[in-house]
VEXPA-608995 format. One record per residue (C-alpha): residue in one letter; x, y, z. Coordinates in steps of 0.001 Angstrom, whole numbers, plus 500000, padded with zeros to 6 digits. Layout:
BEGIN
(A, (X, Y, Z));
...
***
This chain:
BEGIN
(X, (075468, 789785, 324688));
(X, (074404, 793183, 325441));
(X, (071060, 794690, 323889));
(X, (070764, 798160, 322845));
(X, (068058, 800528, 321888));
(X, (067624, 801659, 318383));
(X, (067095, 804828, 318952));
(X, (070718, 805432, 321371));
(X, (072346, 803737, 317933));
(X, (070342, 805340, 315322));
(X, (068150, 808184, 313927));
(X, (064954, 807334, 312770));
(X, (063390, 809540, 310157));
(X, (060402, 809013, 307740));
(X, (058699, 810935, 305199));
(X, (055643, 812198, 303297));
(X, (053821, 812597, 299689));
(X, (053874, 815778, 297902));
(X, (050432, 817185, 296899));
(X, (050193, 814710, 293590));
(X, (047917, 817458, 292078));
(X, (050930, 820343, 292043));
(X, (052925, 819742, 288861));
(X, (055709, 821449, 289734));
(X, (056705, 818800, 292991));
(X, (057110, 816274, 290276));
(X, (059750, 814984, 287632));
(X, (062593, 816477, 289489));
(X, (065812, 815033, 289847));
(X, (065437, 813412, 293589));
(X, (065019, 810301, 294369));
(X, (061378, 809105, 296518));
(X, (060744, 805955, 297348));
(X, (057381, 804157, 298369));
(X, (056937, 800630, 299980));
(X, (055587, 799538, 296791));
(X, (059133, 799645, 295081));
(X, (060731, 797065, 297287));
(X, (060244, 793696, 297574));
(X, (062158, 790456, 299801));
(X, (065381, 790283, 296893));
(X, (066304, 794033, 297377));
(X, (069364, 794925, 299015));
(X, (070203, 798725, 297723));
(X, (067937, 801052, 296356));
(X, (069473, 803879, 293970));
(X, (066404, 805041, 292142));
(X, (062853, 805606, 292465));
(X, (059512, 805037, 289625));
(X, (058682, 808600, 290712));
(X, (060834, 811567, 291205));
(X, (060295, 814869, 292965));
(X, (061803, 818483, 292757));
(X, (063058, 820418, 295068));
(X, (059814, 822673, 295298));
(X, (058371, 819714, 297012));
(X, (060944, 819151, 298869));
(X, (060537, 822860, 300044));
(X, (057014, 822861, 300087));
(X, (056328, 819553, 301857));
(X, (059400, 819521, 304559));
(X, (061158, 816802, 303738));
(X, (064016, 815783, 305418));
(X, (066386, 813385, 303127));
(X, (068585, 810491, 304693));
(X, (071846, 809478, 303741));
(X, (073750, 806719, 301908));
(X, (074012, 803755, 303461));
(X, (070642, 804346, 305868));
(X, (068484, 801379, 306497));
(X, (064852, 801407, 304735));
(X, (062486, 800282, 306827));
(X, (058898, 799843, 305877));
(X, (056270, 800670, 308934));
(X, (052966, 800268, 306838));
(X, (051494, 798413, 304173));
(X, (053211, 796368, 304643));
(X, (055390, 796540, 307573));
(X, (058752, 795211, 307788));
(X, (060456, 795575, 304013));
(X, (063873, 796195, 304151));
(X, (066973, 797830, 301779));
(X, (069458, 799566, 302020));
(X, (069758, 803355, 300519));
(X, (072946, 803389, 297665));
(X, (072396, 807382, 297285));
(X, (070775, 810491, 299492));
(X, (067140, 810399, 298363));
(X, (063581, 811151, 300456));
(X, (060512, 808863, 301583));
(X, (056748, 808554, 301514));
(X, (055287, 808105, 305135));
(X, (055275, 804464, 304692));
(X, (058812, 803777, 306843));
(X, (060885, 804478, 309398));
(X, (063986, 804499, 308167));
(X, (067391, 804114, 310263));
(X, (070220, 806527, 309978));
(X, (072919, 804114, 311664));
(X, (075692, 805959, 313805));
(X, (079180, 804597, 313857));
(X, (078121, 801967, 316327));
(X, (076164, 799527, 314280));
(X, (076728, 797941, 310921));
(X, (073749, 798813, 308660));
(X, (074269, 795565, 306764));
(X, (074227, 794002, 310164));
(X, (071150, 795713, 311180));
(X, (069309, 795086, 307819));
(X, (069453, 791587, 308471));
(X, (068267, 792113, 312323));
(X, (065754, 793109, 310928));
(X, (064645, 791026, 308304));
(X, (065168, 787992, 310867));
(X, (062550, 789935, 313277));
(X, (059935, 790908, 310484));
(X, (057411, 788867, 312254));
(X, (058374, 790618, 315704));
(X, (058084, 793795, 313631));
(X, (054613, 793481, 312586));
(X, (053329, 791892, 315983));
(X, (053840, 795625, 316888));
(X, (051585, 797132, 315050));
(X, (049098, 799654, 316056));
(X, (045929, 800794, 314320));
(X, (042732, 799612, 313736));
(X, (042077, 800394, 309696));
(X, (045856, 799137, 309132));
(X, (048920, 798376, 311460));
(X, (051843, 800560, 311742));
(X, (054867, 800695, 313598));
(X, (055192, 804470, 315160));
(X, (058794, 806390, 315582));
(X, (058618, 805643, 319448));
(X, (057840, 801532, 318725));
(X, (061148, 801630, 316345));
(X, (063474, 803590, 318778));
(X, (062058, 800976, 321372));
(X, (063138, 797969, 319930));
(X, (066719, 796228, 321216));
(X, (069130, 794447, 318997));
(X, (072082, 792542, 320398));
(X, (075260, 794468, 319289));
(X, (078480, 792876, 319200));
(X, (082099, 794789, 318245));
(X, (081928, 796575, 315133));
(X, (084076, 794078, 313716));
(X, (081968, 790959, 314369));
(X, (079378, 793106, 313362));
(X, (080681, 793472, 309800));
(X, (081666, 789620, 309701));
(X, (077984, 788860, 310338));
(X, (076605, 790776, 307576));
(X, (078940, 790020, 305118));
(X, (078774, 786110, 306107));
(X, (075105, 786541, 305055));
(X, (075443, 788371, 302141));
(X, (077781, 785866, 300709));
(X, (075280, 783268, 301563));
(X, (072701, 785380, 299293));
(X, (074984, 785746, 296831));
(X, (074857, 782052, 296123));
(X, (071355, 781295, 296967));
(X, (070371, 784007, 294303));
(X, (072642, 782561, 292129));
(X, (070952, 779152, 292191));
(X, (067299, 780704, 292439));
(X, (069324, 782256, 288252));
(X, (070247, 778443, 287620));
(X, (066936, 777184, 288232));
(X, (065283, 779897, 285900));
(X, (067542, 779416, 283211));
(X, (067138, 775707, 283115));
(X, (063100, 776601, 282927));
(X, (063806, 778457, 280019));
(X, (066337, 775822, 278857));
(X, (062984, 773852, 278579));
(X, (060691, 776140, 277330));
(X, (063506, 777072, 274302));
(X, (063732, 773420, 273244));
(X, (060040, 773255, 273197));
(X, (060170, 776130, 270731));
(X, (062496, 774401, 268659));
(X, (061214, 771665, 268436));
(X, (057469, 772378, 268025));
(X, (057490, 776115, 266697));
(X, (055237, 778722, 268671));
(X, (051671, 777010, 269165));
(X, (049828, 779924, 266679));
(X, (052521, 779538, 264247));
(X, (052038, 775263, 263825));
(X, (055278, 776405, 261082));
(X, (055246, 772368, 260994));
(X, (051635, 771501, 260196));
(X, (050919, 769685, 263398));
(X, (047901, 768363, 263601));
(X, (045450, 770799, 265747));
(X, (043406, 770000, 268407));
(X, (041679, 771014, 271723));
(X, (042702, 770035, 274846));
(X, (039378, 768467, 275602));
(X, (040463, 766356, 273191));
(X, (043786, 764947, 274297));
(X, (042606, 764459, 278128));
(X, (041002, 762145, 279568));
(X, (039467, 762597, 282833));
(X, (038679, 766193, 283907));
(X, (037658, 766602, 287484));
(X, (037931, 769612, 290190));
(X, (039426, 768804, 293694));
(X, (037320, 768927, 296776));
(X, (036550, 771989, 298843));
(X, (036614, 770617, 301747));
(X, (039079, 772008, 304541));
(X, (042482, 770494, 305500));
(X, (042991, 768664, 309083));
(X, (045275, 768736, 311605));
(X, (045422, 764524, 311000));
(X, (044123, 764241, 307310));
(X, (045421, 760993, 305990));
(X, (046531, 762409, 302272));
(X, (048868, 764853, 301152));
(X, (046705, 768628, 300635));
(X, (047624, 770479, 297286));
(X, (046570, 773765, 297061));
(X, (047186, 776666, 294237));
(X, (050370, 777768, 296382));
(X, (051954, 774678, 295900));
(X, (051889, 775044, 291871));
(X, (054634, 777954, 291221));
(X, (053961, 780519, 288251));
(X, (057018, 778831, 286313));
(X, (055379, 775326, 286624));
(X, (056827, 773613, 289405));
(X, (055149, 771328, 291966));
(X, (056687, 772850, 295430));
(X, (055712, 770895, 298434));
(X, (057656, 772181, 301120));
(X, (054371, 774000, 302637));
(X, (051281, 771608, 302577));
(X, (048039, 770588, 304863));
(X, (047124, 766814, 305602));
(X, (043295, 766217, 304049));
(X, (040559, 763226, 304680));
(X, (038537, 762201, 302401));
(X, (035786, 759570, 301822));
(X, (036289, 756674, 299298));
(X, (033604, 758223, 297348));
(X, (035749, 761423, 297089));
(X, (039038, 760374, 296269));
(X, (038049, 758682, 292813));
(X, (037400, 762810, 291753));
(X, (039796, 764738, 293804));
(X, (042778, 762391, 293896));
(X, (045736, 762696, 291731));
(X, (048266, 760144, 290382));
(X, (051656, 760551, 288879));
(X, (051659, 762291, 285271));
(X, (048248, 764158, 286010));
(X, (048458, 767805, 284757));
(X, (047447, 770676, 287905));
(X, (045852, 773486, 286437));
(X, (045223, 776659, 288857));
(X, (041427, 777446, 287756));
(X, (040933, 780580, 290416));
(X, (043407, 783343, 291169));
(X, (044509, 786175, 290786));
(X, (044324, 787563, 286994));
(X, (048112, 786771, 286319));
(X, (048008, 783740, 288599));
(X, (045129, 782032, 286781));
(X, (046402, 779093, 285329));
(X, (049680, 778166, 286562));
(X, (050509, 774530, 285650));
(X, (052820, 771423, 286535));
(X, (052834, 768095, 286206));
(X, (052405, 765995, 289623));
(X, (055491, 763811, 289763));
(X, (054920, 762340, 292379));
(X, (054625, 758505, 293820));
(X, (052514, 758943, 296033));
(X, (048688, 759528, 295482));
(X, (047717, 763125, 296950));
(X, (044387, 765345, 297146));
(X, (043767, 768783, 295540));
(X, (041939, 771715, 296470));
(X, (038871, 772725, 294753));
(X, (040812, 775691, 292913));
(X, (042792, 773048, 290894));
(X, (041682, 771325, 287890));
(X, (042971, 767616, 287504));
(X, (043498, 767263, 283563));
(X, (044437, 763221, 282861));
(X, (046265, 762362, 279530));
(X, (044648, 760063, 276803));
(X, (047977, 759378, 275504));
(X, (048021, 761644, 272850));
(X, (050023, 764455, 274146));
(X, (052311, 763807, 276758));
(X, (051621, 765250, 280214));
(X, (055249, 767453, 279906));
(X, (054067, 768388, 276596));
(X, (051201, 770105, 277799));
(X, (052818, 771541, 280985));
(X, (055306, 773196, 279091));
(X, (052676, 774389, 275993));
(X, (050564, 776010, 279320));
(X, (053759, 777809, 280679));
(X, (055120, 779686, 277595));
(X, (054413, 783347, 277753));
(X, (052728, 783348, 275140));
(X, (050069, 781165, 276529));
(X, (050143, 782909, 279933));
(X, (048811, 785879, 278307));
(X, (046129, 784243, 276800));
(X, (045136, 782475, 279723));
(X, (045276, 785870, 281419));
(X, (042652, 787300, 278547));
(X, (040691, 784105, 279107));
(X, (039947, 784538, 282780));
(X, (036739, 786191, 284137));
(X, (035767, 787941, 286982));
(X, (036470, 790038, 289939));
(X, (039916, 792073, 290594));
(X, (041570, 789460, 292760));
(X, (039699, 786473, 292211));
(X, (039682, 785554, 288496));
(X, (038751, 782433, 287178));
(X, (038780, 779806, 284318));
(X, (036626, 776809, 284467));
(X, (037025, 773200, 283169));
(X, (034777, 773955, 280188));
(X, (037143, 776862, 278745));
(X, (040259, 775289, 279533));
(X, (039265, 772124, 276901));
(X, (038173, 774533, 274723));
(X, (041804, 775725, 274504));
(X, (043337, 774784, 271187));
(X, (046811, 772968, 271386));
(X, (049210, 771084, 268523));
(X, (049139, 767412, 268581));
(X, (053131, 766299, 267052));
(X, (053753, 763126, 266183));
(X, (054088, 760692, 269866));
(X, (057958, 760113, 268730));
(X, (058777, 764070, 268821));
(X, (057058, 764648, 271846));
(X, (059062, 761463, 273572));
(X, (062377, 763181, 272780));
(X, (061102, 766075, 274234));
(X, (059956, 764412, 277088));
(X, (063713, 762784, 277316));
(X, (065109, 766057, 277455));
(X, (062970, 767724, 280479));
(X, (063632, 764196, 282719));
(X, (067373, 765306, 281440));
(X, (067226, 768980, 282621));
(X, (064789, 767861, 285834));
(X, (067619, 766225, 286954));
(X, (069393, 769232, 287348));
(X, (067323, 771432, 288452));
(X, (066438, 768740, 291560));
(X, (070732, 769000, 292459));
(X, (070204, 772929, 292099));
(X, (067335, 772738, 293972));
(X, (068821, 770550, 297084));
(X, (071335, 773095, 296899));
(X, (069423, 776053, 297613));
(X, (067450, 774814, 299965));
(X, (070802, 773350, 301892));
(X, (071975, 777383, 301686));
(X, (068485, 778433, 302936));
(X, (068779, 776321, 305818));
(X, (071987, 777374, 306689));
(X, (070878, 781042, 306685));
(X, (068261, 780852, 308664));
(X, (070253, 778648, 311172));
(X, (072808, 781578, 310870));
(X, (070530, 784173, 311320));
(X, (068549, 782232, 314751));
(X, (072191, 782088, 315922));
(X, (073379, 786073, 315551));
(X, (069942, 787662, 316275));
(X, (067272, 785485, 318041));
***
């Protein structure tokens, strides 16, 4: 299949930043993006957090683009795409693509997102990469008839559809959980039905950090690191290292199933994301995780789900210490934590019901992941 140019197909245009000190550039009624405002699940952007007037648009030479023209981010990061849903103007953070009547900009959009990594390997700069006007233009994308063109992106957009649809299922059946836990147990600094109260010091264990040593390339064990515990308290293994360890070691850093993983260093809205390891077999975790092992008196689910309300997320947030970036909450604090101990009987229905609702979210889950495969497979097929 023939290549062509971007810039024989399309116009590339970018933008800048009004003086933030005038007043009068700002609070219009025009729409100005920045980088900042779009993120991997955007597809159309129709409004901005910051609007300017048409002084600045005066002023400052801007040049808007068009409905339908493809946003393309060329710093800061590069490569974040979306698609414009009304006429507005840009920072100088992209390098957008006004598409003629020979390409598809739903086609192109997803060119582009399958070549993000090709993107930012062309880079220039030395305090942060960008991709210039010329580099855009430059770069060749295979262009079929207009038709196919418009069966391609629209294939993948369907495909989307339902993986964002699942990505809904899977949060609602989190908060499925977390709703039952409120019913059944009250909010923790309400104890509405006199449970005893405790600290988690109390209901644990063992407490032990994981080892800081780094992963190998032939590590007998399983690696867990903090990216492998998600913010809404899963275990997600489908990017880990391989880790050795001496016998000595793995009495402190190894984990067995129904040991709680708390995320001890972050950042400040990271700290302390929690899951239960479910697994089989025995793994090893990274010195930023805490391993917190159950006495029996609170079930491991229990305290999963107590760690993941909002609620507590906020107060782990208050909790943490230290620098922008690289927050922190250490085995002493999180002990000191206070936490509801219900009666063993309650907590076993509870933990009846999340086994229940794990079930489905594991179908839900194979399901996505069966629609992200496909994708990508789609996507190597129409544009590697």
């Amino acid at each position: 299949m023939k290549k062509v140019r971007l810039g024989d197909i399309c116009t590339v245009v970018s933008g800048t930043t009004p003086k933030s000190h005038v007043d009068k550039y700002w609070n219009g009624d025009k729409v100005w993006i920045t980088p900042a405002e779009i993120n991997e699940d955007t597809l159309f952007v129709t409004d901005s957090v910051r609007h300017i007037s048409e002084s600045a648009v005066k002023d400052s030479s801007l040049k808007s683009f068009p409905k339908g023209t493809v946003i393309l981010s060329s710093r800061a990061p590069i490569g974040k795409t979306a698609i414009a849903g009304c006429e507005m103007y840009c920072n100088q953070g992209f390098k957008n693509l006004i598409c003629s009547e020979k390409i598809n900009n739903l086609y192109l959009l997803y060119f582009l997102r399958f070549r993000k990594d090709y993107l930012n390997s062309l880079g220039r700069g030395a305090t942060f990469k960008e991709i210039s006007k010329g580099i855009v233009e430059n770069i060749k994308v295979p262009l079929p008839s207009m038709d196919t063109q418009i069966q391609i992106g629209n294939r993948i957009r369907t495909i989307e559809k339902l993986i964002g649809l699942r990505k809904k299922q899977l949060f609602l059946l989190d908060d499925l959980i977390k709703s039952r836990f409120v019913e059944m147990f009250g909010l923790p600094n309400k104890n509405k039905y006199g449970f005893e109260i405790s600290h988690i010091g109390d209901v644990v264990c063992d407490v032990h950090y994981g080892t800081s040593k780094k992963a190998t390339e032939h590590g007998k064990f399983t690696y867990i690191r903090m990216n492998n515990i998600t913010y809404n308290g899963e275990l997600n293994l489908t990017d880990t290292k391989k880790i050795s360890v001496s016998e000595n070691e793995i009495i402190g850093c190894a984990v067995k199933k129904g040991d709680i993983l708390f995320n001890r260093t972050n950042s400040r809205e990271l700290v302390g994301k929690t899951c239960v390891f479910n697994q089989d077999e025995p793994m090893i975790i990274a010195g930023y995780i805490i391993r917190l092992r159950m006495n029996g008196r609170v079930l491991p689910e229990y305290l999963s789900t107590f760690l993941n309300l909002s609620c507590s997320k906020k107060m782990l947030m208050k909790m943490a210490k230290g620098a922008v970036g690289q927050a922190n909450i250490n085995s002493q604090e999180v002990q000191s934590i206070m936490i509801l101990v219900p009666p063993i009987e309650i907590q076993n229905c509870f933990q009846q019901i999340v086994h229940h609702i794990d079930k489905s979210k594991l179908a839900v889950q194979k399901s996505l992941e069966e629609l992200e495969t496909l994708k990508n497979s789609l996507m190597q097929q129409y544009f590697d």
